[in-house]
ROVOLO-59999 format. One record per residue (C-alpha): residue in one letter; x, y negated, z negated. Coordinates in steps of 0.001 Angstrom, whole numbers. Example, Ala and Ser with C-alpha at 12.3 -4.5 7.8 and 13.67 -1.06 7.14 Angstrom:
<sites>
{"A", {12300, 4500, -7800}}
{"S", {13670, 1060, -7140}}
</sites>
This chain:
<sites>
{"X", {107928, -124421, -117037}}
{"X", {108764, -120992, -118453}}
{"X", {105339, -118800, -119970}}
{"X", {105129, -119157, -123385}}
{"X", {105238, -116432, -126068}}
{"X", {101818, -116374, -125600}}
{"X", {101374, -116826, -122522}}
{"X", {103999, -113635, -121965}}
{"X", {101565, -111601, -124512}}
{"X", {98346, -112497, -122990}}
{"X", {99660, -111478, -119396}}
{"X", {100687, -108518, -120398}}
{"X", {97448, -107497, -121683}}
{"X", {96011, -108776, -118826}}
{"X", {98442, -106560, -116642}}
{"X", {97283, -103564, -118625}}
{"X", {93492, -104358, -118467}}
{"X", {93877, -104260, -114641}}
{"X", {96067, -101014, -114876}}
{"X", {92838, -99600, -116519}}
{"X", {90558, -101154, -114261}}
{"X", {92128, -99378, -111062}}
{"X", {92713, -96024, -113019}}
{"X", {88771, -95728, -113794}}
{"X", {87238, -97563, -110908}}
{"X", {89621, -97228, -108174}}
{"X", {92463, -94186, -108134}}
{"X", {89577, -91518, -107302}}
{"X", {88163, -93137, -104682}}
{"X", {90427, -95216, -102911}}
{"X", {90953, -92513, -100558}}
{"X", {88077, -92651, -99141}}
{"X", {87300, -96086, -99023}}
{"X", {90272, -96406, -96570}}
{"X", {88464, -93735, -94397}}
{"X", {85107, -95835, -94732}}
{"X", {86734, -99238, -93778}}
{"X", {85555, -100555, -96725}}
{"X", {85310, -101155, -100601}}
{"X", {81980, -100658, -101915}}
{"X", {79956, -104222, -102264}}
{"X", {79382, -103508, -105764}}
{"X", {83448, -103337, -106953}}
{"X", {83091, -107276, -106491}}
{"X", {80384, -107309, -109345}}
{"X", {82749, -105035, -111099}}
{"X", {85637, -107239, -111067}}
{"X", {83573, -110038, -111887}}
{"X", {82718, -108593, -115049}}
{"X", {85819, -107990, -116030}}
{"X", {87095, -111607, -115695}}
{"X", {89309, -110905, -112884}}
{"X", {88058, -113728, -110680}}
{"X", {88604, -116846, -110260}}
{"X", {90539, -116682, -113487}}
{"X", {91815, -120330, -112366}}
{"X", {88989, -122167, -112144}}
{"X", {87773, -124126, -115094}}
{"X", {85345, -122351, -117491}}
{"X", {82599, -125538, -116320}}
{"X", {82976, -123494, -113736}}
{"X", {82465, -120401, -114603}}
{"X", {86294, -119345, -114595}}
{"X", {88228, -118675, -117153}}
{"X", {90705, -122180, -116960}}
{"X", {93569, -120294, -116725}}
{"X", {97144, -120886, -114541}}
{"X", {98186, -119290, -111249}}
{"X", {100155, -117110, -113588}}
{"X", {97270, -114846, -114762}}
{"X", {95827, -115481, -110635}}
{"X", {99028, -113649, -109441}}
{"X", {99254, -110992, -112043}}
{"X", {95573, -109464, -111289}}
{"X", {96527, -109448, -107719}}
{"X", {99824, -108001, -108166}}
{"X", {98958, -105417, -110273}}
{"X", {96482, -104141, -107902}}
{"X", {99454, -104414, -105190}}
{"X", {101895, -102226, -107606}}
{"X", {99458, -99828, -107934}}
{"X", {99134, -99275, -103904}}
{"X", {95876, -101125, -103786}}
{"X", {96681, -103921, -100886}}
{"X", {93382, -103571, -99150}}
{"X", {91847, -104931, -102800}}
{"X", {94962, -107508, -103468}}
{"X", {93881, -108902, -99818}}
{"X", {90438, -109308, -100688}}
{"X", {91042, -110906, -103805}}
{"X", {93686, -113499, -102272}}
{"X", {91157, -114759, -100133}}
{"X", {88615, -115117, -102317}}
{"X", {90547, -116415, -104983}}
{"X", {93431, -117973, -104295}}
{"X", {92394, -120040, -101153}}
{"X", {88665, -120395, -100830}}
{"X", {88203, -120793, -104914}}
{"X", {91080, -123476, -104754}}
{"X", {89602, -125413, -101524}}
{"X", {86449, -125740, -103075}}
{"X", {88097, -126892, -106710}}
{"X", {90028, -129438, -105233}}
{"X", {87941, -130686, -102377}}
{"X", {84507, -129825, -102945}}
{"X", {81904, -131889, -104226}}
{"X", {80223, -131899, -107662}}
{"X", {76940, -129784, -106132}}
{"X", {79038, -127702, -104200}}
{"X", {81534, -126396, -107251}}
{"X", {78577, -125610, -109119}}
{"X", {76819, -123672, -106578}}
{"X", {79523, -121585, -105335}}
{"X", {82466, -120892, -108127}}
{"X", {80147, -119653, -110672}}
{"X", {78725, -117036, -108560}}
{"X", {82021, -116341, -107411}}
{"X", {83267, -115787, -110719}}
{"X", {81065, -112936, -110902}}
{"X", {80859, -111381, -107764}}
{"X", {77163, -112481, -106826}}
{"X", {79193, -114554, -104060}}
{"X", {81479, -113618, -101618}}
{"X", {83975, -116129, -99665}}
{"X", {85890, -115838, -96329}}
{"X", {87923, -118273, -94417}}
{"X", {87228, -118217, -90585}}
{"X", {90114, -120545, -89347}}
{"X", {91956, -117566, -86682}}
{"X", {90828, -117251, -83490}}
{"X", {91550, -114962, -80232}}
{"X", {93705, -117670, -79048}}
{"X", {94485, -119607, -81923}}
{"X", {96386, -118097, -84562}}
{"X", {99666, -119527, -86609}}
{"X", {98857, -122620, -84184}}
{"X", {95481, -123614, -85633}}
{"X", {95845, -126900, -83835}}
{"X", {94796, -124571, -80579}}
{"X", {91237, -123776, -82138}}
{"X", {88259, -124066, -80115}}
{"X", {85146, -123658, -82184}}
{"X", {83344, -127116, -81991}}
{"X", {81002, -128469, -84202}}
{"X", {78860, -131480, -82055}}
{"X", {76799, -133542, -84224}}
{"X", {72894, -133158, -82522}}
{"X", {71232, -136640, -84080}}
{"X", {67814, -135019, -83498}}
{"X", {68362, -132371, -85362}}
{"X", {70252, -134314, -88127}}
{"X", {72730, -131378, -88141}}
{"X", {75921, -130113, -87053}}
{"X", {75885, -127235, -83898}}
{"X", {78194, -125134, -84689}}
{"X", {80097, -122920, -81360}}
{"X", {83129, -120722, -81340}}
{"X", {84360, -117189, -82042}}
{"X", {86753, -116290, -84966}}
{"X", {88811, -113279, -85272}}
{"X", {90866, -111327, -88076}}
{"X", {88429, -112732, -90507}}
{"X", {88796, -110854, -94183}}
{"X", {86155, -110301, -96305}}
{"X", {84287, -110496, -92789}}
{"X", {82052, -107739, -93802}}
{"X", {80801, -108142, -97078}}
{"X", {81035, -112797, -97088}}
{"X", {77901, -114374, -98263}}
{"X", {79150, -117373, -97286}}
{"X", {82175, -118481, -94692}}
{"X", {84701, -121440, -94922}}
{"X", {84657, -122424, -90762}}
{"X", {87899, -124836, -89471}}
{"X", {85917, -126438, -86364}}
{"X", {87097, -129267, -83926}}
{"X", {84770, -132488, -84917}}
{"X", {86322, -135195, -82871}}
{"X", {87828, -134002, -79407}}
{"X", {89584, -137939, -78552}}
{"X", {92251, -137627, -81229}}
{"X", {94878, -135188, -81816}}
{"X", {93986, -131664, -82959}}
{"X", {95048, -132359, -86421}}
{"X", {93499, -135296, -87251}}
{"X", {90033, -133973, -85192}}
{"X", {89522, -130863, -87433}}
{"X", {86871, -130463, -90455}}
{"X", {85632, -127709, -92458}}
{"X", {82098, -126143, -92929}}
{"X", {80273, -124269, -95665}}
{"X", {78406, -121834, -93843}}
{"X", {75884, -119411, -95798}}
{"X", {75185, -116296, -93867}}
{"X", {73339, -114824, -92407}}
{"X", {71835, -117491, -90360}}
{"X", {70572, -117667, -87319}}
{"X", {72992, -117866, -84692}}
{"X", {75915, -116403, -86869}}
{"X", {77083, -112573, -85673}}
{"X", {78931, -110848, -87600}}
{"X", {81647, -108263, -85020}}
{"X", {82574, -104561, -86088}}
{"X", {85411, -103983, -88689}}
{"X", {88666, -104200, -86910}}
{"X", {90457, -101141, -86443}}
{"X", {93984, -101639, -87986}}
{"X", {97242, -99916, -88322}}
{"X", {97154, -100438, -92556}}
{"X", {95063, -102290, -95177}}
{"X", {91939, -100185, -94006}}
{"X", {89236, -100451, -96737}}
{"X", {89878, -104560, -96612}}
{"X", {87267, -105666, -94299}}
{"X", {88675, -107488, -91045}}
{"X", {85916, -108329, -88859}}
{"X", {85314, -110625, -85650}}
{"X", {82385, -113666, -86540}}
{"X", {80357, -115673, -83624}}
{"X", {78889, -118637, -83697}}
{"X", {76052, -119825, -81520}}
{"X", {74752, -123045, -81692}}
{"X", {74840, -122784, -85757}}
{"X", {72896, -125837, -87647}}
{"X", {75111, -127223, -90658}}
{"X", {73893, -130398, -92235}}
{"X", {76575, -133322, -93415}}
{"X", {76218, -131631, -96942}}
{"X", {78014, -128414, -95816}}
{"X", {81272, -130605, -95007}}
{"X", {84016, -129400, -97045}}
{"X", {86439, -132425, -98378}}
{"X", {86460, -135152, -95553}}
{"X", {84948, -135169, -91597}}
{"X", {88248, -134780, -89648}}
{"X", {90499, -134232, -92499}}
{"X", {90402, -129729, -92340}}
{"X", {93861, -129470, -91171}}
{"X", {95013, -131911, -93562}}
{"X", {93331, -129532, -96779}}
{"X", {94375, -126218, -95107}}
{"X", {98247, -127652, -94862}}
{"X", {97570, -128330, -98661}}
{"X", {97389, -124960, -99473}}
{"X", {99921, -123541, -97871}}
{"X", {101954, -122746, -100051}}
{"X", {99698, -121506, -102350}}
{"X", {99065, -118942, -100164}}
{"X", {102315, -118131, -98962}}
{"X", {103589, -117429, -102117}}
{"X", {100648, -115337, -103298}}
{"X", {101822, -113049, -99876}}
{"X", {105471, -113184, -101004}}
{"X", {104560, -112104, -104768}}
{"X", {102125, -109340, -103718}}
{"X", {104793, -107837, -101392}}
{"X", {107749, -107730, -104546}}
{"X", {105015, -106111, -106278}}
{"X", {104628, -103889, -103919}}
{"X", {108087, -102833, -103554}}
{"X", {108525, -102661, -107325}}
{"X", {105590, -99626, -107300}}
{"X", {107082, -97697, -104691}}
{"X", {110403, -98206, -106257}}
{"X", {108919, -96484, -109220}}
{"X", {107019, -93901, -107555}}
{"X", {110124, -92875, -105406}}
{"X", {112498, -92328, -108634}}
{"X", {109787, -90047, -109827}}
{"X", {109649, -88267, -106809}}
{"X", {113216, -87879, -106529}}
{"X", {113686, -85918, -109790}}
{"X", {110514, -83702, -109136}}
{"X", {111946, -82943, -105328}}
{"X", {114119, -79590, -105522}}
{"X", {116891, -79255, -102821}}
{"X", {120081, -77316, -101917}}
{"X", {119387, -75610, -105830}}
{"X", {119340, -79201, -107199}}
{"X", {116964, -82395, -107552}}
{"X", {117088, -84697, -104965}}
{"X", {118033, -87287, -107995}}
{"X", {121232, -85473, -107834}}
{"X", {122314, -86509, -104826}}
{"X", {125131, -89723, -104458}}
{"X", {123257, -90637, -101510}}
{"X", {119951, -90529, -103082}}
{"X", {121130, -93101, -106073}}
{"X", {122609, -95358, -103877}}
{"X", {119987, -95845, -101892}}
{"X", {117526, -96197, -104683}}
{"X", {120170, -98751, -106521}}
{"X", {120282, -100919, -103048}}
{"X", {116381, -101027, -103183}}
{"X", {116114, -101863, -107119}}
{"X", {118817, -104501, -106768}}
{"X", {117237, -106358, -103523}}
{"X", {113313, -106110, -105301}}
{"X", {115254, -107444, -108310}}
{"X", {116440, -110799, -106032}}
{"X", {113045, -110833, -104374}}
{"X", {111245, -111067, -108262}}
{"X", {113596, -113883, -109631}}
{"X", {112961, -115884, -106341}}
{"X", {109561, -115071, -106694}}
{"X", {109221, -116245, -110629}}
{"X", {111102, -119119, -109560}}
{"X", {108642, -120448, -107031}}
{"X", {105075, -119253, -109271}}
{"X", {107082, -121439, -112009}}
{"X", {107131, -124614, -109473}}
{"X", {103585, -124049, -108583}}
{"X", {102181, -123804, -112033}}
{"X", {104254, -127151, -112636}}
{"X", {103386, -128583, -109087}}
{"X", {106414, -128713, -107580}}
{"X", {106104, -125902, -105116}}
{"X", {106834, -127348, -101090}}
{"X", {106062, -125888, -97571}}
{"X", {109886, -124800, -97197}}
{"X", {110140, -123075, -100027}}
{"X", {107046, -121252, -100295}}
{"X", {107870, -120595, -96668}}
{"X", {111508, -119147, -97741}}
{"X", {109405, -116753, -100522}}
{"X", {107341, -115909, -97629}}
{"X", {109884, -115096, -95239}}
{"X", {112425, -113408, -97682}}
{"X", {110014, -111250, -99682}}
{"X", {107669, -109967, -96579}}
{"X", {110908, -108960, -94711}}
{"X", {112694, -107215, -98125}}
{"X", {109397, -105315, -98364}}
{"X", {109264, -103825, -95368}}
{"X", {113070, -102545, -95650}}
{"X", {112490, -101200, -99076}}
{"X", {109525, -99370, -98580}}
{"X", {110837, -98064, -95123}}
{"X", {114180, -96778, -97086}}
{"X", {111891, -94771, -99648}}
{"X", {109675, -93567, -97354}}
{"X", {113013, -92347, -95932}}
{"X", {113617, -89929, -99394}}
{"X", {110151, -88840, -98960}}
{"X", {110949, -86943, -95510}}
{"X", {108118, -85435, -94064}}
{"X", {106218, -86043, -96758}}
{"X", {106576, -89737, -96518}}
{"X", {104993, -89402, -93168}}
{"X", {101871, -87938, -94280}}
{"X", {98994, -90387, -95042}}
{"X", {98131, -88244, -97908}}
{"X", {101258, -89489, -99796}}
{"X", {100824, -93044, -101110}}
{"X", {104387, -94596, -99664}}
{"X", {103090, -94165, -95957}}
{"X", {100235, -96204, -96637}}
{"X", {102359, -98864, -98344}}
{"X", {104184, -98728, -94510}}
{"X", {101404, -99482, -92895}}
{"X", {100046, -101949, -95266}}
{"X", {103427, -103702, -95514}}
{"X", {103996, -104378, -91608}}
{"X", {100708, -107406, -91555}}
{"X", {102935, -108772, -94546}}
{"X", {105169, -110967, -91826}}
{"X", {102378, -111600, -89743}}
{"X", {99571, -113268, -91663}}
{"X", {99874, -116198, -94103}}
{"X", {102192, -117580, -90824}}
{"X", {104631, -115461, -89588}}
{"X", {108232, -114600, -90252}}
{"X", {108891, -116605, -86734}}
{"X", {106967, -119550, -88026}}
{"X", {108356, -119638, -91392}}
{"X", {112273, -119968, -89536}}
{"X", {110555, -122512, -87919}}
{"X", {109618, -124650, -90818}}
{"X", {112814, -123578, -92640}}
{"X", {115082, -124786, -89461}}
{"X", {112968, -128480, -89253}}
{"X", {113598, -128842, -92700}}
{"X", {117142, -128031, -92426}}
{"X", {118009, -130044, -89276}}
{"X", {115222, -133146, -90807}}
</sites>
């Protein structure tokens, strides 16, 4: 299922209106927001009025009843641009949390939370990683023990690597519900509206890239949740976060092509500014080669990518082959951008200069989402099924 004419035209437009979004709201202070640790609360109310959430979710809703398609594009586009802290935010909220609640919410619950996530007024997390527990979420240990006198659920555990920790009004928790069956079938998951008491909220995590997207630690203490904060099914969590897998995989994959394509483009142009030896860097055989080894391999990451957005927007996308996206595109990324950073020099090594932070950001690429050891993993069952 190809776009349509248009489909093509509307995206496009759609592509430029974020293009103009990041040049007025973001470029000057993005800087400095990575300094902070944070956006500013307020950019979520921003991109809510411009339509760029939830653009998936019916316009009952509050969304705009779109495809995946015009999903990926906003979040790409901020990617091209150098704006992964923001794309990571925005996958989150939009592509996982927005989708759980769509397809396995109730009636109450969609209308309480999408429309005020459509504009910002809301803001989701997903608390299923914790110190101990992280691409094996069957090794969780937050417990949530029905208390019959209190007619509620008491919520206990720790979560960590948690984005949109900071700024969440409200956080998706994967908790253990019935210890005497296996981990996967004992799982559920919890609406939780914060703050409430018992819920702390850790410091933002110090990380190597992605530093104005909020990664922060959450506690739970003996949190009360009532039967009406179960999300989709009691003991059926791990069953809705395998769902979305791929989903979310592929949103990683696409976001790092797109990121590769930007610094692509930024390179060339720094190549035929950069004077050398009497001549442009451009000039040099080395220089092209390079740069046509880079453009050719993003090139084979995009179709594969296209490919796979194509089978989700028709249904069709698996585990293995989001997991392939996954595991190609992450790993291309990170030896693209580590190539140009190259033809930067010392330059390239200077956080100033947009292609080192694109390193850093690029290195959690093959971590989260699964990692590039997991994805094998899959790939290899699959293969050997």
């Amino acid at each position: 299922m190809h776009p349509t004419s248009e489909e093509i035209e509307e995206i496009r437009l759609l592509r430029k209106s974020v293009a103009e979004f990041c040049k007025k709201e973001i470029e000057e202070h993005y800087t400095k927001w990575e300094k902070q640790g944070n956006i500013p609360r307020d950019i979520w109310n921003k991109l809510g009025n411009q339509g760029f959430l939830l653009p998936e979710v019916p316009e009952e809703y509050g969304g705009l009843g779109t495809t995946f398609l015009y999903s990926t594009t906003i979040i790409e586009t901020f990617s091209r641009f150098g704006y992964n802290s923001i794309a990571a935010n925005l996958s989150v909220h939009d592509t996982i949390i927005a989708q759980y609640l769509l397809n396995y919410g109730t009636e109450k619950q969609k209308k309480y939370y999408l429309p005020k996530m459509a504009t910002g007024e809301l803001i989701g997390a997903i608390a299923m990683t914790e110190p101990a527990a992280g691409s094996d979420l069957q090794g969780i240990k937050t417990t949530a023990n029905y208390d019959r006198k209190q007619a509620a659920y008491q919520l206990n555990g720790s979560k960590t690597f948690i984005t949109n920790g900071q700024h969440c009004d409200f956080v998706v928790v994967v908790a253990k519900t019935n210890l005497d069956v296996k981990p996967s079938r004992g799982m559920t998951l919890f609406i939780v509206d914060v703050p409430v008491s018992g819920f702390e909220r850790g410091t933002n995590l110090d990380k190597i890239g992605l530093h104005s997207c909020d990664t922060s630690e959450l506690y739970f203490e003996d949190v009360l949740v009532t039967e009406i904060a179960i999300l989709g099914e009691k003991d059926q969590g791990f069953k809705i976060l395998m769902s979305e897998l791929p989903r979310e995989r592929l949103i990683v994959a696409n976001s790092a092509v797109a990121s590769m394509e930007g610094i692509i483009e930024q390179t060339v142009q720094y190549v035929r500014e950069r004077e050398l030896f009497g001549t442009t860097l451009a000039s040099f055989q080395n220089t092209q080669f390079v740069l046509a080894e880079v453009a050719t391999k993003a090139r084979v990451q995009r179709s594969f990518a296209n490919e796979c957005t194509n089978l989700l927007v028709k249904g069709e996308l698996d585990t293995v082959i989001a997991s392939m996206a996954k595991l190609s595109c992450t790993e291309v990324q990170g030896e693209v951008i580590d190539h140009c950073l190259q033809l930067f020099g010392g330059y390239g090594y200077m956080t100033e200069y947009p292609i080192a932070r694109a390193y850093a950001d690029a290195r959690v690429q093959r971590i989260y989402g699964g990692s590039s050891e997991v994805m094998k993993l899959i790939i290899g069952k699959d293969l050997f099924s």
